[in-house]
Each structure stands twice: as structure tokens, then as C-alpha cells.
N, C-alpha and C positions, 0 to 999 in steps of 0.2 A: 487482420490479426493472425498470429501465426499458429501453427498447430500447437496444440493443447503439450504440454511435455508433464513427464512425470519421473522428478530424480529420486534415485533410492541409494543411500549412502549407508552399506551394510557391510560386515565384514563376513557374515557366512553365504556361501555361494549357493548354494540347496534355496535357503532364503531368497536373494534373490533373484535365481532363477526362475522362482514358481511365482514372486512379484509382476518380475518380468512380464510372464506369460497370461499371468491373470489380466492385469492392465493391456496389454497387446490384445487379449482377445475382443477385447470392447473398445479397439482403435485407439488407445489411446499410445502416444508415443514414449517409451521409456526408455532413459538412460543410468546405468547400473556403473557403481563405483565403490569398489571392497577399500579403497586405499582416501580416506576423506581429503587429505593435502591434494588430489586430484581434481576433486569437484572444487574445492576453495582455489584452483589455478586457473577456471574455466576466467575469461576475461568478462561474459557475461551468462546470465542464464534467459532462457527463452521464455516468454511470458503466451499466455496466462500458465502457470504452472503450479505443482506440488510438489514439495517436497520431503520424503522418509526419510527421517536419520536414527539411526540407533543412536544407544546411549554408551554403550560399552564399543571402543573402535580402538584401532593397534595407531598406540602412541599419542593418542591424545582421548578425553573424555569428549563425548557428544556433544554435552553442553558448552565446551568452550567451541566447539565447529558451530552451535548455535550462535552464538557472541559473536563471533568472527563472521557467520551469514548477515547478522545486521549491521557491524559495521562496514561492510560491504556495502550497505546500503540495497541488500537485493528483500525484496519485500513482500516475494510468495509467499503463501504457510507453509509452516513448517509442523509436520508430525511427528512429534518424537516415540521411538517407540524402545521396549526394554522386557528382557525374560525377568527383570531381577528392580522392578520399580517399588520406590517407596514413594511416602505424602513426600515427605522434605524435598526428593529429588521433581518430582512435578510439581509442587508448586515453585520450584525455582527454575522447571525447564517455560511454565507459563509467564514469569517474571520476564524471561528475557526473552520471550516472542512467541516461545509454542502456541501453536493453537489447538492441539489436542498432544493428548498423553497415551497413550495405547500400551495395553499389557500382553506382552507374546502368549501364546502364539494368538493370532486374532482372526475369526470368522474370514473367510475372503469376501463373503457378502457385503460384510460390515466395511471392512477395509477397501473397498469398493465404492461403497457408499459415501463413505467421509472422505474419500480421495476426489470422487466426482463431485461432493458439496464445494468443497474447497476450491476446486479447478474450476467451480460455476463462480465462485465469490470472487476470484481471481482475475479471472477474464471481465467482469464490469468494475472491481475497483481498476485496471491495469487502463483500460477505455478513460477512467474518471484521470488516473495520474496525469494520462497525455495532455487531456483537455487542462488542469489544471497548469500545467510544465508551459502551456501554451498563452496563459493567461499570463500565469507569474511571469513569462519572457516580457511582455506587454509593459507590464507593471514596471519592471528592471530600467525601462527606456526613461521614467517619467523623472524626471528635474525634481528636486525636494520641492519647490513652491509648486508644483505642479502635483504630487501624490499629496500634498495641503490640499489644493484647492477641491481635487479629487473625494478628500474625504468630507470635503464641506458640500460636494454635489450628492455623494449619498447617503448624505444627511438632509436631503430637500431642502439646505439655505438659500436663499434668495443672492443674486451678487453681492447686493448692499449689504445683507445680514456680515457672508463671506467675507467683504472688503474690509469690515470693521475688525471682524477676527481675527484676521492676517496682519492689518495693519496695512492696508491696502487702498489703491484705488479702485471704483468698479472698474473701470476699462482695462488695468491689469489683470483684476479676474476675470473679465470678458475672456480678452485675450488667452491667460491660463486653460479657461474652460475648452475653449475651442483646438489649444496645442492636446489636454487631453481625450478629448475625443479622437482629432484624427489619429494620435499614439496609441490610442486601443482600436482603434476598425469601427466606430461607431460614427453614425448620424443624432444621436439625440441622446438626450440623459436617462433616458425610462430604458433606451436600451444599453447603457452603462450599466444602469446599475443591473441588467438582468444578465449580463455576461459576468460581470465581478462577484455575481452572486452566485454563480457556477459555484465559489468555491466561498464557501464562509466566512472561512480563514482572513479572507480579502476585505472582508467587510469592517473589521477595528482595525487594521492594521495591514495596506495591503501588500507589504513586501513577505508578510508569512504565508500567502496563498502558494500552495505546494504540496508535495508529498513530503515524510515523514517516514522514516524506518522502523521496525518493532521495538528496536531497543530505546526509542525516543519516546517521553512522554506523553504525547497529542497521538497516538496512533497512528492508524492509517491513513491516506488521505480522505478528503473527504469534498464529495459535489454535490449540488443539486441541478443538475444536465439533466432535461428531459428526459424523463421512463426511467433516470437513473437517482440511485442512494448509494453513494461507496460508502463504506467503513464498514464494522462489524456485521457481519448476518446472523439472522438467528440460529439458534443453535441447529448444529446438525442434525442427522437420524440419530436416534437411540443406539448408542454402541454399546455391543457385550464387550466386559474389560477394559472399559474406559476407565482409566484412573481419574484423569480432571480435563477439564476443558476450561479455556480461558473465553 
């Protein structure tokens, strides 16, 4: 995994230069961007990451560089922060992906704090995406009667049950069962279904196992990979001037 990055898309330079330095001094790698059409030109951004944005920036509102982060499909958090926050404007910067709202000027401790919470949530969902991206490749290869027979094996049916269901003979579902296995990497069905179950998603329906953007309904993605849980963490440390948090 590659170093931890942390963007700040500000327009006052005093601002980010003491971001800068704050975050550098606890190793963490920061990249600083007064002009947002810059950070929205990068081709991609580096994972596990963070992301600062103000609300007020020269020539477009914050929030829509929010909108345009997730349709980018990039899936860090994003912090919005503002000297001049109301409810209306945070609850609409949490709508569309924010994961916290912070009110200028903000403790460095605190901003610290909910930088490194994020950057820890980040780096094991980013682990979860791979696996999942690796699975859904999997899944992409299987022939319709074969992602059929696939959901009739974890469903524990029997061939003959399957055959009937499909309209089938067993020895076609034989055969399917066996094309599925070796197309996912498995020897047996018990450990089917513990790979498919990597990612939930997989399990009604397995062409949805994947990641998801902020701006998308279902969230983040989500695994059950050994020692790991992607999606939401609990909330972070207690922030002074937190507006809201999603």
C-alpha cells in the first residue's frame, strides 16, 4: 500500500501552509492545491487518503468540487471545512459524500485527529475495494447459466433440486458447477461460497460485488475479509466545531 497522502484544496495559503506543516510533522504526506480545477485534473489520487476541501474556492462552490470528487469515482473522505458554515450547507455537503463538516478555524489537535481517523478508515476500506474489484473480475467471466447455477450453489441446492430450477439436466449442472469453480480459483463449494462472501453484495446478486462512490446509494464498499469490516467506522474523536458528521 502506498503512503498515506493527505490533499488540502484551499484557497488561502497562511491555511495551507500551517496544514501542510502540521500533517508533515506526523509523517504524513501532503499535497496542497489553492486552484481546485487542479486537484480535479490529477488522473488519479493516491490511496489510503484524505481529503480537506473548503467551501468557499475562486470560481466554483466547494460543494460542487464535492460532486465532481464522486463522480470521479475517487472514494477517500472528504472533510469539508468553512469560516462561514450553516445546517443547510452541511447537511447537503453530508448528502453528497462529506464525511465530516468542520468549522474554521479548527484545533490542530482535533484536525489531526479526524485526519488520521479517516486515513486509518481508508487504508482498510481501500484493502477491502482490491479484494472485492478481484472477486467481481471473477464473477464478470461466468456465462448467465453459470452465475444461475452459481446462485443455486449458495443457496446449498442439491444438483437435482438446481436441475429442476433451471430447467436442467443434473449433468448440465454438474458440468456448470465444476466451469464455476475453476472460473473463481476454488476447489469446493464451502470455499465458494467463503470467497463470494468476501463481499455481500455477491451473495443476491453476484454481478453487484464491487465498490460504490459517495454519491451512490449503497455506500462504500463493503467485505468480510478476514480481521477486516469496510464501510462506515464509528464515529471519530469528539471534534470542537464540528458542525455534523455523516
Amino acid at each position: 500500500m502506498r503512503e498515506p497522502t493527505v490533499y488540502v484544496v484551499d484557497d488561502d495559503p497562511g491555511l495551507n501552509a500551517s496544514l501542510a506543516a502540521l500533517f508533515r510533522s506526523v509523517g504524513l504526506k501532503t499535497e496542497v492545491f489553492q486552484h481546485p480545477q487542479a486537484f480535479l485534473d490529477l488522473p488519479q489520487i493516491s490511496r489510503p487518503a484524505c481529503i480537506l476541501l473548503d467551501v468557499r474556492l475562486p470560481g466554483i462552490n466547494g460543494l460542487d468540487v464535492l460532486e465532481q470528487i464522486g463522480q470521479l469515482g475517487w472514494t477517500a473522505p472528504v472533510i469539508m471545512i468553512s469560516g462561514h458554515a450553516d445546517v443547510v450547507m452541511a447537511v447537503r455537503a453530508l448528502q453528497t459524500g462529506a464525511r465530516d463538516f468542520l468549522e474554521k478555524p479548527v484545533n490542530d489537535t482535533i484536525m489531526l485527529q479526524l485526519v488520521q481517523h479517516w486515513i486509518r478508515w481508508d487504508a482498510n476500506n481501500y484493502v477491502c475495494e482490491v479484494i472485492c474489484d478481484g472477486i467481481r473480475g471473477k464473477l464478470e467471466m461466468l456465462t448467465e447459466r453459470e452465475r444461475s447455477v452459481l446462485d443455486c450453489m449458495l443457496r446449498g441446492l442439491p444438483n437435482k433440486a438446481a436441475a429442476r430450477e433451471l430447467n436442467l439436466s443434473v449433468k448440465a449442472v454438474e458440468g456448470h458447477r465444476i466451469n464455476v469453480l475453476h472460473k473463481m480459483g476454488v476447489q469446493s463449494p464451502v470455499e465458494l461460497a467463503r470467497v463470494v462472501g468476501v463481499c455481500p453484495k455477491a451473495t443476491h446478486n453476484p454481478m453487484n460485488c464491487g465498490r460504490s462512490v459517495h454519491s451512490g446509494s449503497d455506500g462504500p464498499a463493503v467485505c468480510n475479509f478476514p480481521n477486516r469490516r469496510c464501510g462506515p467506522m464509528p464515529a471519530g474523536p469528539p471534534a470542537l466545531r464540528v458542525v455534523a458528521r455523516r
